[in-house]
Every structure is written in structure tokens, then in C-alpha cells.
VMD Tcl script that draws the C-alpha trace (Angstrom):
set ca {
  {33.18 25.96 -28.28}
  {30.06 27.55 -27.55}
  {27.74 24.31 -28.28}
  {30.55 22.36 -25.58}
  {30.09 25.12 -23.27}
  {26.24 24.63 -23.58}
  {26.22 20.96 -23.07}
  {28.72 20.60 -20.12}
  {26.40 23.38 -18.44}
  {23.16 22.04 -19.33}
  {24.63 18.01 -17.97}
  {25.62 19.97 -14.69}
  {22.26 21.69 -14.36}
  {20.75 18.69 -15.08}
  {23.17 16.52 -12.30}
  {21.50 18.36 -9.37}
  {17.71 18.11 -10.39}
  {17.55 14.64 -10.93}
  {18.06 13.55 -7.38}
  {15.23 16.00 -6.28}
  {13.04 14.69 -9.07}
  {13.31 10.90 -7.98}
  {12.67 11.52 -4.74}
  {9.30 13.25 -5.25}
  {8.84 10.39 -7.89}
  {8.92 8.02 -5.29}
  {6.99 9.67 -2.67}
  {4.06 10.10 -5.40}
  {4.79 6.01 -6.50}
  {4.32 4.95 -3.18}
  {0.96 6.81 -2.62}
  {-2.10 5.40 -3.41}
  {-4.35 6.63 -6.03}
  {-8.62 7.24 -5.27}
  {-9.21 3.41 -7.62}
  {-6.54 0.89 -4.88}
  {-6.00 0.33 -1.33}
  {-3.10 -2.10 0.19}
  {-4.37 -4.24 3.31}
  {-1.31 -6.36 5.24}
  {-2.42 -8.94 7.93}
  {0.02 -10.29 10.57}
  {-1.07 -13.32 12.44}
  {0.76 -13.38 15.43}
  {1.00 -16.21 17.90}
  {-2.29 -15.02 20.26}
  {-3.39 -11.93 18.17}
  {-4.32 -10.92 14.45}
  {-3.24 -7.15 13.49}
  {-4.72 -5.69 10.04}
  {-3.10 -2.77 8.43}
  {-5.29 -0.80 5.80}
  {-4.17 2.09 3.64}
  {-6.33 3.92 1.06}
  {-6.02 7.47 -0.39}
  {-7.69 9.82 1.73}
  {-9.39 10.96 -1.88}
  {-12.50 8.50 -1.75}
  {-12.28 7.84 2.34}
  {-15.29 9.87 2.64}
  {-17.00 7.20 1.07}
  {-16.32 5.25 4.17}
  {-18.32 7.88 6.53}
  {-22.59 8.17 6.41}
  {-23.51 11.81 5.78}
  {-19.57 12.81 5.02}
  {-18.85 16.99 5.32}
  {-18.73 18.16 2.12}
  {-14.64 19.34 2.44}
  {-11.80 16.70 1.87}
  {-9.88 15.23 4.21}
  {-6.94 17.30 5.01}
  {-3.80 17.51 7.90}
  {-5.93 20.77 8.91}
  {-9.48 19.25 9.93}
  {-8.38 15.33 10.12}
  {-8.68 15.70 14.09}
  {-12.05 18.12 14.20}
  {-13.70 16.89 11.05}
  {-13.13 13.18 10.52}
  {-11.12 11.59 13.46}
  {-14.55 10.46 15.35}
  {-16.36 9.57 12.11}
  {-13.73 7.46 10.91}
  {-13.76 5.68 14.26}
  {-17.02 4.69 14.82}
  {-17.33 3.48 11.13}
  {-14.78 1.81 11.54}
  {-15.68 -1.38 12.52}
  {-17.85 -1.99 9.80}
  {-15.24 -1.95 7.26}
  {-13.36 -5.35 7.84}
  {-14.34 -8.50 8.76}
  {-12.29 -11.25 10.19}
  {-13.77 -14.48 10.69}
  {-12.41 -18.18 12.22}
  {-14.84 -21.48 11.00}
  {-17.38 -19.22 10.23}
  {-17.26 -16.93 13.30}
  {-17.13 -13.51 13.56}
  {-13.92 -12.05 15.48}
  {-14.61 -8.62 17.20}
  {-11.46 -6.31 16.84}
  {-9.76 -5.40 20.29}
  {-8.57 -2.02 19.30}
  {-8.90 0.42 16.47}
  {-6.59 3.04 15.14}
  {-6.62 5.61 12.84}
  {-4.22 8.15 11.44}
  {-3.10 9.88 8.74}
  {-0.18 7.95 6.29}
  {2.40 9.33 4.31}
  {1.31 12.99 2.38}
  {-1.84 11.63 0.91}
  {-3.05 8.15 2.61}
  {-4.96 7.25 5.21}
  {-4.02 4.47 7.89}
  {-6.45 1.88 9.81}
  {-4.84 -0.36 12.43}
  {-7.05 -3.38 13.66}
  {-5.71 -5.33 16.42}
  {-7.97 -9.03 17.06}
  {-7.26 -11.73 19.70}
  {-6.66 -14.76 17.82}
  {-8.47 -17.65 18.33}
  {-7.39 -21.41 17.68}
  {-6.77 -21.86 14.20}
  {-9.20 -23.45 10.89}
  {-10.70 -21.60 8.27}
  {-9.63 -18.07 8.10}
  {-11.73 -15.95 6.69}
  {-11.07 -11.93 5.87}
  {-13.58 -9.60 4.26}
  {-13.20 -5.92 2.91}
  {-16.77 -4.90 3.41}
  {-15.73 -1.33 2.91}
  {-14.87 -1.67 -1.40}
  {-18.79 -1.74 -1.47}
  {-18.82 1.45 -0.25}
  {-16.17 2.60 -3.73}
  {-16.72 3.36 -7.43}
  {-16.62 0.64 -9.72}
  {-13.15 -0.60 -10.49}
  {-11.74 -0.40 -6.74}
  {-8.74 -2.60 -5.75}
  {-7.68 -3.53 -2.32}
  {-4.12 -5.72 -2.68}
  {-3.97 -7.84 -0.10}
  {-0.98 -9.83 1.79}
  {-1.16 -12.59 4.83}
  {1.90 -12.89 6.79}
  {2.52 -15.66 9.06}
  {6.08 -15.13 10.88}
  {8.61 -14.40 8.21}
  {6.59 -15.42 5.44}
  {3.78 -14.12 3.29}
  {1.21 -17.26 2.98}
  {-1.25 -15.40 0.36}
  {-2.41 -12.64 -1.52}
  {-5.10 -11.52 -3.61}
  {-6.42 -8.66 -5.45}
  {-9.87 -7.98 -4.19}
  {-13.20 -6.06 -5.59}
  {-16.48 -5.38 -5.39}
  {-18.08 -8.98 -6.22}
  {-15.14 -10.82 -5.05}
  {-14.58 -9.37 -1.09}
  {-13.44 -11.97 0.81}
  {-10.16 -14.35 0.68}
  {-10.02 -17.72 2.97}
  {-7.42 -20.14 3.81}
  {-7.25 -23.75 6.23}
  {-4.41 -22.66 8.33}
  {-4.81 -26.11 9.62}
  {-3.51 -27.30 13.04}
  {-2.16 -24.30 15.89}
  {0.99 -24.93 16.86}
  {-0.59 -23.63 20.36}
  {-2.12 -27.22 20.46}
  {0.92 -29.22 20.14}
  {4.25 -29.24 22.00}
  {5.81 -31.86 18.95}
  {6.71 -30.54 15.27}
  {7.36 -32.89 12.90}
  {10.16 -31.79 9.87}
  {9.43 -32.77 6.67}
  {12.73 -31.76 4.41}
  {11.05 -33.38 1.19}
  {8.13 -31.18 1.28}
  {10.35 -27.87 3.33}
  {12.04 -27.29 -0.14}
  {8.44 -27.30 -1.88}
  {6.86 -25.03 0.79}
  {9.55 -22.47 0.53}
  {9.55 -22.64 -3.85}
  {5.65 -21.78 -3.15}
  {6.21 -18.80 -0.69}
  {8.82 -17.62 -3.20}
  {5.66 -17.44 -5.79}
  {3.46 -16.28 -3.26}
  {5.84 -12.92 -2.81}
  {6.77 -12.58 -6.30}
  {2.71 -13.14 -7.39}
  {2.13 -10.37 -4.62}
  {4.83 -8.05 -6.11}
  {3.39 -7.91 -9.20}
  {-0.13 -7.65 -8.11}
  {1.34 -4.77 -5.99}
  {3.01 -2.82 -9.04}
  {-0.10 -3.23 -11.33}
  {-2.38 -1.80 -8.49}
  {0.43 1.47 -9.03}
  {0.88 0.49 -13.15}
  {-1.58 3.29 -14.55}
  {-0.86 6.10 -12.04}
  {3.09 5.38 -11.76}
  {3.20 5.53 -15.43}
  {1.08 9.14 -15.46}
  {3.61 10.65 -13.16}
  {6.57 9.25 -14.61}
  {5.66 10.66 -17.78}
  {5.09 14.18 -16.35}
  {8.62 13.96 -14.67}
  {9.98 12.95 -18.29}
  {8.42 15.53 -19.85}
  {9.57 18.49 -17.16}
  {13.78 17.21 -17.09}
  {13.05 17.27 -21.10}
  {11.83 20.77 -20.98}
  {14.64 21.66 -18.38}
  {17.32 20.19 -20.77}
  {16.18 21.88 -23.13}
  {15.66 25.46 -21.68}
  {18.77 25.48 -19.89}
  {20.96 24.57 -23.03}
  {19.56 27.51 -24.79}
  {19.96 29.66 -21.90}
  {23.65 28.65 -20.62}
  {24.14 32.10 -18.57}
  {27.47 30.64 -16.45}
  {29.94 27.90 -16.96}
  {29.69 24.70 -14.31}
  {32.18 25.36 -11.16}
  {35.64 23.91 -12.26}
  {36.10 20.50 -11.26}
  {38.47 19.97 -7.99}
}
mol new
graphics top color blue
foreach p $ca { graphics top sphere $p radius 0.5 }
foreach p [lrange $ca 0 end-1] q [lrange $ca 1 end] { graphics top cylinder $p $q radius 0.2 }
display resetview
């Protein structure tokens, strides 16, 4: 009796931490660690708007002559706000046949518990060869990762993984449809250009989840390891039965 009272008291102990523990599991997942960044791009019909998110760990790096303190909730506004902002700037590059696009409008903010957030907003000019470049991953240690996704409407039309001595990712994106007032369908190649969007996403997801691989894994292993030690500690203990079951 007494190793059934144990168990049915340690699985109802047990019941009510595991909710709390996935949900700081997924907060921490969905952080970024100090060696990755995410960058999304939106091409709208008349503007371009660039979304980059980094752990506020190696953002200093970003900043000449950074304080010596980390960036916290506490001194974001006094400390780094205007730093941030006039570097800035310098940290993307967005390009159209080869010329330079100046961004309209900068924003940053804090993400999430532990990220930072840059908003670029760019008028977008008529369309060719696209060009983006993430001039700040110089700026990182060795082994930095910025995952990067192009959206176009609906659809994501590419992704890479960039570093160091491979910045910049390009693409044709061919005639505007700000040029034409005539579309012509194409159903035999509509059912190839949606197979290769499918890859696209599914080559982005997976680019996305190895960018998180080594990290996720760490944590997940630590939350393992604690419910273990729980289970374990409360079956020994077992100082009340569960409430009775209505």
C-alpha cells in the first residue's frame, strides 16, 4: 500500500509541474543564444521592412567603444537606446541592381526576455536583382549564424543561413507587377512553383531548428534532469495523499 500511495502522490505532484516546466522550456527555445540571429524580410508592394533579432548577449559588439555593463531592461533606454541607433544603419544593407537603398526609418527595442529587436523600413524601388547584406556578423565571434527568410505576400521565396565569409543572399525578382496591368496564369508551372515554396519553408524550418539544435538540446536536458530529481524526491518524501478525485 505504501509504495501505491507513493506513486499516485508522486504522478500528482508531478501533473502540476510539468505545465510550468514547458512553458519556461519554450520561452528559453524561442530565445536566441550569443552564436545565431533570425532576420525576416517582407517585400511589400512600395516598401521593404527587415526584422532582425539577436541575443542582447553579443549586441555590444554592434556599438564602437560599448559600456562595459550588459544590456539590461534597467539601462536599455539611458545606456544603449542612442548607440544602438546611430549604429544602426551600418548593420544591413539592402541593395536593387547594384544600388544601395537608404532605410526610411529605424527601430529598436527590446524582444522577448533576452533578445533584441531592429525594425528597418525601405521604400522599394522597381524590381531586379535583390541584394541583402548582414554587414553586422563581421562585427561577431567566429561561428555566428544569422537565419534568414524572404517573404513575398503569403509566401516565403528564400532562405539562407548566413556567416562571416558568406554575408550576402541575392535573388532576380524579375518583372514588378507595378509595371504591368496584365498577368498571365500559367497552371503547368503554378503546381511547380507552389511544390518549390513548400521546400523553401520546410528547408527554412530546419535551418531554423538547427540554428536552436545545440542550445534547445542543453536546456532540455537540464529540464529532464530537474522533473527526474523531482520524481524522485517527492516519491521518497510522500508527506500527504493527492485530493480525492471528484
Amino acid at each position: 500500500m505504501g509504495l501505491k500511495f507513493n506513486a499516485q502522490t508522486m504522478l500528482f505532484r508531478i501533473r502540476r509541474i510539468i505545465p510550468l516546466a514547458f512553458v519556461a522550456l519554450t520561452l528559453v527555445a524561442r530565445a536566441h543564444d550569443a552564436s545565431q540571429s533570425s532576420t525576416n524580410i517582407w517585400l511589400r508592394p512600395d516598401q521593404i521592412e527587415v526584422e532582425l533579432i539577436m541575443s542582447r548577449v553579443p549586441s555590444r559588439a554592434l556599438v564602437d567603444n560599448a559600456p562595459p555593463v550588459p544590456v539590461t531592461d534597467a539601462n536599455f533606454e539611458s545606456t544603449y537606446y542612442e548607440l544602438f541607433q546611430k549604429s544602426a544603419p551600418t548593420l544591413v544593407e539592402i541593395s536593387m541592381d547594384g544600388h544601395k537603398i537608404e532605410p526610411s526609418s529605424i527601430k529598436v527595442e527590446l524582444y522577448e526576455e533576452t533578445d533584441l529587436r531592429f525594425d528597418f523600413l525601405f521604400l522599394r524601388p522597381p524590381d531586379g536583382k535583390f541584394s541583402f547584406t548582414a554587414h553586422f556578423i563581421k562585427r561577431m565571434e567566429d561561428g555566428y549564424i544569422n537565419t534568414l527568410g524572404v517573404n513575398e505576400g503569403l509566401h516565403m521565396i528564400g532562405m539562407d543561413n548566413q556567416t562571416a565569409d558568406r554575408p550576402t543572399w541575392d535573388m532576380d525578382l524579375g518583372a514588378s507587377s507595378r509595371k504591368t496591368k496584365t498577368t498571365t496564369i500559367q497552371p503547368a508551372s503554378a503546381t511547380a512553383t507552389s511544390d518549390k515554396e513548400d521546400t523553401v519553408i520546410t528547408d527554412y524550418a530546419v535551418a531554423e531548428v538547427r540554428g536552436h539544435n545545440l542550445f534547445f538540446k542543453g536546456v532540455l536536458l537540464c529540464v529532464i534532469i530537474i522533473l527526474l530529481s523531482l520524481g524522485v524526491a517527492l516519491w521518497r518524501k510522500g508527506d500527504g495523499p493527492p485530493p480525492p478525485s471528484k
